[in-house]
ZANU-306823 format. One record per residue: x, y, z of N, C-alpha, C in turn. Coordinates in steps of 0.001 Angstrom, whole numbers, plus 500000, padded with zeros to 6 digits. Example, Ala and Ser with C-alpha at 12.3 -4.5 7.8 and 13.67 -1.06 7.14 Angstrom:
BEGIN
513190494310507800512300495500507800513200496700507800512850497750507080513670498940507140512900500030507870
// end
This chain:
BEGIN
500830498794500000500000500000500000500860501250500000501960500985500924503187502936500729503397502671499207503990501596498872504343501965497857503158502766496704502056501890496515501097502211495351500732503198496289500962504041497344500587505448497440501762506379496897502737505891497010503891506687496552503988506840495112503397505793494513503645506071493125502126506905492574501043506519493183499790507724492819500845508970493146501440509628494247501654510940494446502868511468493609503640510375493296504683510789492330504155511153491047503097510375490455502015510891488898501504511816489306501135512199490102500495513778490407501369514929490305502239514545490758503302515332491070504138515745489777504317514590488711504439514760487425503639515670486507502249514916486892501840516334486104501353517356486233501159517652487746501270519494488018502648520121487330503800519369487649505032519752487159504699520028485608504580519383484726504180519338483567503096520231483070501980520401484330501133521394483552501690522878483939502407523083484684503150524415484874504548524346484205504989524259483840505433523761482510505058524200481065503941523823480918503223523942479353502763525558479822502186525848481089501478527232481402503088528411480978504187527910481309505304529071480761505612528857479996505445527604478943506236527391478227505725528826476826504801529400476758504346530314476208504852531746475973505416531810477357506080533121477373505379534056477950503907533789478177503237534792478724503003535042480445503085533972481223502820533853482285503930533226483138504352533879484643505372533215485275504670532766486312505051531367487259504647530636487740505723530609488535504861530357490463505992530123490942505619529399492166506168528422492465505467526990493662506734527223494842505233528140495650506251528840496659506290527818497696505419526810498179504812525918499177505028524277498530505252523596499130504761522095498911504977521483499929504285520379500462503774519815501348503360518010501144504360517391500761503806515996500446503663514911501712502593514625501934501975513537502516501907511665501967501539511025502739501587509937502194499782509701501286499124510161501883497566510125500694497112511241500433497971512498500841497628513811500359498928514523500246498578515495499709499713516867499372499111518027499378499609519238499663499027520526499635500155521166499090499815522397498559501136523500498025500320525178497883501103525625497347500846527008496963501261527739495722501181528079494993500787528443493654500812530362493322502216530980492661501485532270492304501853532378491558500567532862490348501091533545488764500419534445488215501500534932487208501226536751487344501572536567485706501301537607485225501550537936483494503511538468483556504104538170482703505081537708482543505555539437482276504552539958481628504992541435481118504376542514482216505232543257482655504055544063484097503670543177485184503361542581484984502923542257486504501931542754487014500806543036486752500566544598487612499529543667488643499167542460488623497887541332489539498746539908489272498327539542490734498997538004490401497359537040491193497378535931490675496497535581491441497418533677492430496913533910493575497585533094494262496469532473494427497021530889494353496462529341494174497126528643495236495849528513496124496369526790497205495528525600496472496095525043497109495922523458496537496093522476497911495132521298497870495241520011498640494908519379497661495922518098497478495180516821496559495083515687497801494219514940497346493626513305497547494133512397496744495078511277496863495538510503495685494718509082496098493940509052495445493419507534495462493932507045493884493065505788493852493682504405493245494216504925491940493346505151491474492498505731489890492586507161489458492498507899490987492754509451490513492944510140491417493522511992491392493450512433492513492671513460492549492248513835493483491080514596493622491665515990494300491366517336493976491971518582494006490704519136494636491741520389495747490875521519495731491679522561496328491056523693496333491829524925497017491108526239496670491868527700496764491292528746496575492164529495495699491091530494495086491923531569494267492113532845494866493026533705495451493058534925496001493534535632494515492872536474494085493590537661492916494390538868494439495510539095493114496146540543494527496653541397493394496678542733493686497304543614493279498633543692493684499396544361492887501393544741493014500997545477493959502440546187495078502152546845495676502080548578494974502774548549493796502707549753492514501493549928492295500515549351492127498728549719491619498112549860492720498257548677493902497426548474495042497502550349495586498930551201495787499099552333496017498387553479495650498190552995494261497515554027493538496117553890493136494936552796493722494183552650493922493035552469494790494221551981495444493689551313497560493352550060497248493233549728498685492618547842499007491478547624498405491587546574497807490432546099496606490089544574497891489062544380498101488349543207499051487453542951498868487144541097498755485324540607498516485428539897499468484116539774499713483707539624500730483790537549500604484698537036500116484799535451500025485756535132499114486674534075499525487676533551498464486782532653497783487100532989496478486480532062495354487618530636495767486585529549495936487286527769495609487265527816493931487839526357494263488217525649492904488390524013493243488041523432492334487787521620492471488342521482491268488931520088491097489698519232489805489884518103490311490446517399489355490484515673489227491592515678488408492629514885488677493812514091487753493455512721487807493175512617486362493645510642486024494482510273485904494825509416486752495974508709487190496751507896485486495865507385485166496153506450483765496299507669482561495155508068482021495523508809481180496240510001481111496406509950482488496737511671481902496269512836482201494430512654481996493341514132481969492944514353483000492839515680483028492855516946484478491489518016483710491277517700485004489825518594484610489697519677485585489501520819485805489491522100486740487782522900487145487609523259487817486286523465488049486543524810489139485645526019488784485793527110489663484180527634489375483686528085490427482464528601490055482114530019491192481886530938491120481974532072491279480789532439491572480366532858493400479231533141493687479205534787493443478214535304493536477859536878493371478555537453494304479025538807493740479823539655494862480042541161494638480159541896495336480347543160495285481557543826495602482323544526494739483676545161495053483376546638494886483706547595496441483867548667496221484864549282496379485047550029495986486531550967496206486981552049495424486844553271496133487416554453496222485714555266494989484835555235495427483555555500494879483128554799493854483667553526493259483334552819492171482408551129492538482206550476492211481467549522492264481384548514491316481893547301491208482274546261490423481231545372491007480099544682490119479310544188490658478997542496489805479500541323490585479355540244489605478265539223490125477082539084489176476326538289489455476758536850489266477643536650489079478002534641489140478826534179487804479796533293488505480490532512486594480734531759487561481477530831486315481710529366485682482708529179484978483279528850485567484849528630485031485363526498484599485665526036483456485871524732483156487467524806482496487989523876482982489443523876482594489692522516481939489817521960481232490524520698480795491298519923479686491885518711480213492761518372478731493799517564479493494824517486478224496194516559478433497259517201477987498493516902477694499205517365477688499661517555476273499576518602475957499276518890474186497880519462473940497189519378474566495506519911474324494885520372475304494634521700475136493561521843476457492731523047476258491127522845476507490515523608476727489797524485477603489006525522477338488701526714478406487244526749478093486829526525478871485197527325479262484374528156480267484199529152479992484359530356481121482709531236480290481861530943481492480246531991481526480782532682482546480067534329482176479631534930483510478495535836483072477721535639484031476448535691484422475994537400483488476400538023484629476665539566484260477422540174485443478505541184484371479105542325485482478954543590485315478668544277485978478178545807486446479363546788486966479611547518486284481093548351486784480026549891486848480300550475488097479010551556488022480612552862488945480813553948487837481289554669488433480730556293488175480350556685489503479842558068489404478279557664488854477634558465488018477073558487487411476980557750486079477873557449485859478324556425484708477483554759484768477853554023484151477474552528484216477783551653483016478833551077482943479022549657482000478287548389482640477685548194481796476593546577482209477144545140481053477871544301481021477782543478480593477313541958480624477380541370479832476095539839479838475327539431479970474907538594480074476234537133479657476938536966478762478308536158479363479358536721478268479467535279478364480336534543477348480759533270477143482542533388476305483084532474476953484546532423476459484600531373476089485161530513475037485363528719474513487001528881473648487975528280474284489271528268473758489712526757473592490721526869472554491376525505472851493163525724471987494054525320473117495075525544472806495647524308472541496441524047471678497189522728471573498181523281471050499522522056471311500681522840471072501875521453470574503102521368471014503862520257470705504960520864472041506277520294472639506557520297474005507339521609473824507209522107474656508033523750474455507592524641473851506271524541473279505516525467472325506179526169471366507392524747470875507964524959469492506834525219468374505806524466468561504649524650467621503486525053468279502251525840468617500881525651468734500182526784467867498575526013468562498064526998468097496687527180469026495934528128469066495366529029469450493743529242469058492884528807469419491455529224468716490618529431470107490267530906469945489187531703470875488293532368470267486944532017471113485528532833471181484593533125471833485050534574471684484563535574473284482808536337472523481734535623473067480499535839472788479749536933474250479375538286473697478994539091474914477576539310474063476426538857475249475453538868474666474781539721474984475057541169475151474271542426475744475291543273476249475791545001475822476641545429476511475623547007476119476076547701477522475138548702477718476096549597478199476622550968477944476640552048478422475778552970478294475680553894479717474940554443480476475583555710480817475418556845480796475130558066481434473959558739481485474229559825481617473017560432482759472189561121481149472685561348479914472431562094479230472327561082478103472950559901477880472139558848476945472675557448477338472055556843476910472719555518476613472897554568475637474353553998475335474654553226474572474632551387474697473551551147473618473740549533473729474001548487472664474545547515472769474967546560471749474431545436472125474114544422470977473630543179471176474184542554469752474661541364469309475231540827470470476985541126469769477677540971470811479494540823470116480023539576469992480447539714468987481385537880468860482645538617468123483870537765469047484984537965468240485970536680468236486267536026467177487009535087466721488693535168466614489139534610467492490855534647466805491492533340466782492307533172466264493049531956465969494242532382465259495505532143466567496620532085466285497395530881466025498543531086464963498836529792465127500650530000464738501832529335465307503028529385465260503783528104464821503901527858463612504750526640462850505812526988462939506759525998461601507979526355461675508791527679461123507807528075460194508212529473459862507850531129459962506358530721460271506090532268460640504758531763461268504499532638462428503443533237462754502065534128462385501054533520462461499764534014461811498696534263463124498029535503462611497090535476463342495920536448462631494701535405462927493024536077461976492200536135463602491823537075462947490516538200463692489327538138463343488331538192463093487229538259463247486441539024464482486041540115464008485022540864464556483363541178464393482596540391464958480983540632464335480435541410465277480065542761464641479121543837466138477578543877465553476860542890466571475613543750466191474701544766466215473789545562466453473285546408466405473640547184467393474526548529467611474446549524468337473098550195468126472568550377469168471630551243469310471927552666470516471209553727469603471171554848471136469671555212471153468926554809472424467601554855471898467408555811472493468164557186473539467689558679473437467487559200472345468570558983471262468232559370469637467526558879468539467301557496468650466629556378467728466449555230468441465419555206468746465063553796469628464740552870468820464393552981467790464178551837466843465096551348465270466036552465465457467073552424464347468413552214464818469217551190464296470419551046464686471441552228464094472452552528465124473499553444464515474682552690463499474594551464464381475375550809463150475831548987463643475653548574462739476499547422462625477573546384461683478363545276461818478685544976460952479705544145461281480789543997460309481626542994460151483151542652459827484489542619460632485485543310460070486629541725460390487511541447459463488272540271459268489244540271458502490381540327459629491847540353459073492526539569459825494027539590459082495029538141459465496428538970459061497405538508460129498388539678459952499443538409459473499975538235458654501016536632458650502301537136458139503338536222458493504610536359457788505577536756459135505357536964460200506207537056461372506945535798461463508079536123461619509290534836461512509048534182462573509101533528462700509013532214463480509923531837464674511053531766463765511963531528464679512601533124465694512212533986465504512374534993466061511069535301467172510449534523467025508996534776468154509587533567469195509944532773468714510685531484469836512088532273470826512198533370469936513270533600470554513071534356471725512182535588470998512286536728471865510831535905473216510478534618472962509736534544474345510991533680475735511580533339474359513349532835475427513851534022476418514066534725475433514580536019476113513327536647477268512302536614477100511298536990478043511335536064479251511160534900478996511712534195480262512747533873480912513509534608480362514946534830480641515294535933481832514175537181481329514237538302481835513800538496483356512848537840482898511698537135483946512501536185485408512970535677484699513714534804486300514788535717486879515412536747486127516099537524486770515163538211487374513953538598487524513231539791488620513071539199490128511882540005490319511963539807491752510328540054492229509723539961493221508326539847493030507473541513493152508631542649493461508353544135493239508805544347491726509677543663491399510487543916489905511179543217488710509761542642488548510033541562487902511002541322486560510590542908485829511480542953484216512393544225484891513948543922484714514683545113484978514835546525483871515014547609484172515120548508483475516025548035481908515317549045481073515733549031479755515548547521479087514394547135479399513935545539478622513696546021477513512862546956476842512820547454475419514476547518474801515059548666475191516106548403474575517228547201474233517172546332475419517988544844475234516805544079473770515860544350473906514643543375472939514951543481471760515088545380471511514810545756470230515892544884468815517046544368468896517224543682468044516415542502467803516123541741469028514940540524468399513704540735467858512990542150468428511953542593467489512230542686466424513374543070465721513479543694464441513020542050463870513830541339464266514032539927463413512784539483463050511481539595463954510271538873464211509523539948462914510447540803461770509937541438461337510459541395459691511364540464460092512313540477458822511787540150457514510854538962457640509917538769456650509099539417456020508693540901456054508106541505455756506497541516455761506383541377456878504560540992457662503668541722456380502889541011456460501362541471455716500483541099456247499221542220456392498127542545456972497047542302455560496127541070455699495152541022454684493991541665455211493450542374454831491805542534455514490671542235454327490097541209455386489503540195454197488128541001453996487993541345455053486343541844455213486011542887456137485558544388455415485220545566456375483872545836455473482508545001456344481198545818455871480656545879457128480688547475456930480055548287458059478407549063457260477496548688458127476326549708457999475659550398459135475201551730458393475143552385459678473666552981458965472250552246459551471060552519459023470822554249459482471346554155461017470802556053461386471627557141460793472583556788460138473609557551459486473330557843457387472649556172457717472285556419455810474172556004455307474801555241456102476063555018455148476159553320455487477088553098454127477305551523454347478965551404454060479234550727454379480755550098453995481118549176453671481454548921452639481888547153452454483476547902451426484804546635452165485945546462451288486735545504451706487997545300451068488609544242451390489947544448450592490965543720451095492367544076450017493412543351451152494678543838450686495695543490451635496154544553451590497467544885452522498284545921452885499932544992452959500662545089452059502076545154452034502978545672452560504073545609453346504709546049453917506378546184453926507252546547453445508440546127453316508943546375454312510173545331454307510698545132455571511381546391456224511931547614454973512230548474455839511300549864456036509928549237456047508956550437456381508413549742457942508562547862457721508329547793459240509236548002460049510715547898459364511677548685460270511345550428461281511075550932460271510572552785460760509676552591461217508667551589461655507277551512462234507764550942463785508487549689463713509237549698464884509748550664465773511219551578464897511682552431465381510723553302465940509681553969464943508944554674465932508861554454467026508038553274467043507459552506468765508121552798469278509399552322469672510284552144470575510866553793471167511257554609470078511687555859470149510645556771470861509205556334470563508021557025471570508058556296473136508034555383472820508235555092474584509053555340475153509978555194474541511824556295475044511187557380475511511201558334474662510143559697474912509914560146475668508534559117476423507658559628477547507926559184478401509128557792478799509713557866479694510145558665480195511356559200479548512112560629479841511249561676479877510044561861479547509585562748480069508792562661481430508094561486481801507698561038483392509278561081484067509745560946483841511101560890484898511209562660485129511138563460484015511497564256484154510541565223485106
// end
C-alpha cells in the first residue's frame, strides 16, 4: 500500500510539474510553487502567477490533493492581489469570500479537469462599484491539448454616474501545442450577449458581440486572423428603433518569423527569472529586445483585411471592402523604430 501510494503521488506530482510547465512554456505567464507539502495520501502547496509582462495582479492558488487508486482529487482557493505599485495608487480592493476551485487528475491517462464557480459579489473601492452576478469557470485536457470554458452571468462596473453593464458573456478556447511550444496553436471565442453604456444624458447599447481569433506558430512564421461581428448599436435617446450601426470586420496579419517569436519569448523568460516579486522585468527591457523585434519582422509581415462591411442605418452610410496591405521590411523597420523611440520619449519625460 506505501508503495502504490507513493507512486499515485509521484504521477500527480508529474503532472502538476508538467502542467506548469506547458502554462510558461508560452512566454506569457510566470509561475511560481512557493509551498509544497507531500503527505503519504495527500499533498498541499501554493501556487502564484502573474503575466510575465508588468505584473501589475497576480492571482495566488492553494491546493490540497487526495491521491486515490484511479485518481486524485483537488481543491483549494483563488486569492487575485494587486502589486504593491497599483494596490498604492488605487487602495485595498476586498470581497467579501475567496472564490474555491475543484479538479480531478487521472491517474492512467493523463486528463485533468478544473472546476471554479463564482458566487455573486460586490467590490467597492474608492467611489466605484464592480458588481458580479456569478460565473463558471471549466478547465481541461492533456498534455498537448487543452481547453477553456468560462460563463459569467453579468458584470456591472458603476462609476459616478456612469454605468458599464455586461452579459452574459461566454469564452470557449482551445490551445494545443507540441513540448516547448515549438509549435501551437490558438482558437478563441469571446460571445457578449448584451453590453450597455449608460450616462446620465444617453445611453449606449449593443447586442450581440462575437469575436474570433486563431493564432497559430509553425515552423516558419506566425499568423494570426481576427474576426470581429458587432451587432446592432443602438442609442435609443436618439433612435430607439434604428440602429446606429452594425457589421463585420476580418483580418490576418502573417509572415512574422518564426523563429524569432521562439526567441524573443526565450529572452522573456529569461528576463523574467532575473526579477523579483516588486520587479520583475529590469530597466531598459525594450532596449535589450529591440534587436529581436526587428528579426520577428524580417519577413516583411502582411496585413490582409479580408472583410470591412460596416452599415450604419441612422447615418444612411454603408461600407463594404477588402484588400491586403504590404509592407516592406524596411517600412516595418521605421514603424518599429517609431514605437520604441516614443516610449523612450515619455519615459524621459515622466522621469522628468
Amino acid at each position: 500500500m506505501d508503495g502504490s501510494a507513493t507512486a499515485l503521488k509521484r504521477s500527480f506530482e508529474r503532472g502538476l510539474r508538467q502542467a506548469l510547465e506547458d502554462l510558461e512554456a508560452r512566454g506569457e505567464w510566470r509561475v511560481n510553487r512557493t509551498e509544497s507539502r507531500q503527505g503519504w495520501l495527500s499533498s498541499q502547496g501554493r501556487l502564484i502567477l502573474s503575466p510575465l509582462l508588468g505584473r501589475p495582479w497576480r492571482l495566488e492558488l492553494t491546493y490540497r490533493a487526495r491521491h486515490g487508486i484511479l485518481s486524485t482529487d483537488v481543491e483549494g482557493t483563488v486569492l487575485p492581489r494587486l502589486d504593491t505599485v497599483l494596490q498604492q495608487a488605487v487602495g485595498e480592493v476586498t470581497a467579501p469570500s475567496v472564490p474555491r476551485w475543484q479538479g480531478r487528475y487521472h491517474t492512467l491517462s493523463g486528463h485533468s479537469e478544473l472546476r471554479l464557480s463564482l458566487a455573486p459579489f460586490v467590490i467597492q473601492q474608492n467611489g466605484r462599484e464592480l458588481a458580479v452576478r456569478g460565473g463558471r469557470l471549466r478547465l481541461e485536457g492533456v498534455f498537448g491539448d487543452w481547453r477553456l470554458r468560462a460563463l459569467l452571468d453579468q458584470l456591472t462596473l458603476t462609476d459616478g454616474m456612469a454605468q458599464l453593464a455586461l452579459g452574459p458573456t461566454e469564452l470557449e478556447s482551445r490551445y494545443t501545442y507540441t513540448e516547448g511550444a515549438y509549435h501551437f496553436a490558438q482558437r478563441d471565442h469571446l460571445h457578449i450577449e448584451t453590453l450597455t453604456l449608460s450616462y446620465p444624458s444617453y445611453d449606449i447599447q449593443l447586442s450581440p458581440l462575437d469575436l474570433n481569433s486563431h493564432m497559430e506558430l509553425d515552423e516558419s512564421e506566425l499568423r494570426i486572423n481576427v474576426a470581429l461581428d458587432v451587432g446592432d448599436v443602438m442609442v435609443p435617446s436618439e433612435a430607439p428603433d434604428t440602429p446606429l450601426l452594425n457589421g463585420q470586420i476580418e483580418m490576418e496579419l502573417s509572415r512574422i518569423n518564426a523563429d524569432a517569436v521562439r526567441h524573443v519569448i526565450r529572452r522573456l523568460r529569461q528576463e523574467a527569472s532575473w526579477g523579483d516579486e516588486s520587479l520583475p522585468m529590469a530597466e531598459g527591457l525594450i532596449a535589450r529586445l529591440e534587436p529581436d523585434l526587428r528579426k520577428m519582422l524580417s519577413d516583411s509581415p502582411r496585413l490582409d483585411v479580408t472583410t470591412v462591411a460596416i452599415d450604419s442605418p441612422l447615418l444612411g452610410i454603408q461600407l463594404d471592402a477588402d484588400g491586403a496591405l504590404f509592407l516592406t521590411h524596411a517600412s516595418w523597420m521605421n514603424l518599429a523604430w517609431l514605437i520604441l523611440t516614443t516610449k523612450r520619449a515619455g519615459k524621459m519625460a515622466r522621469a522628468g
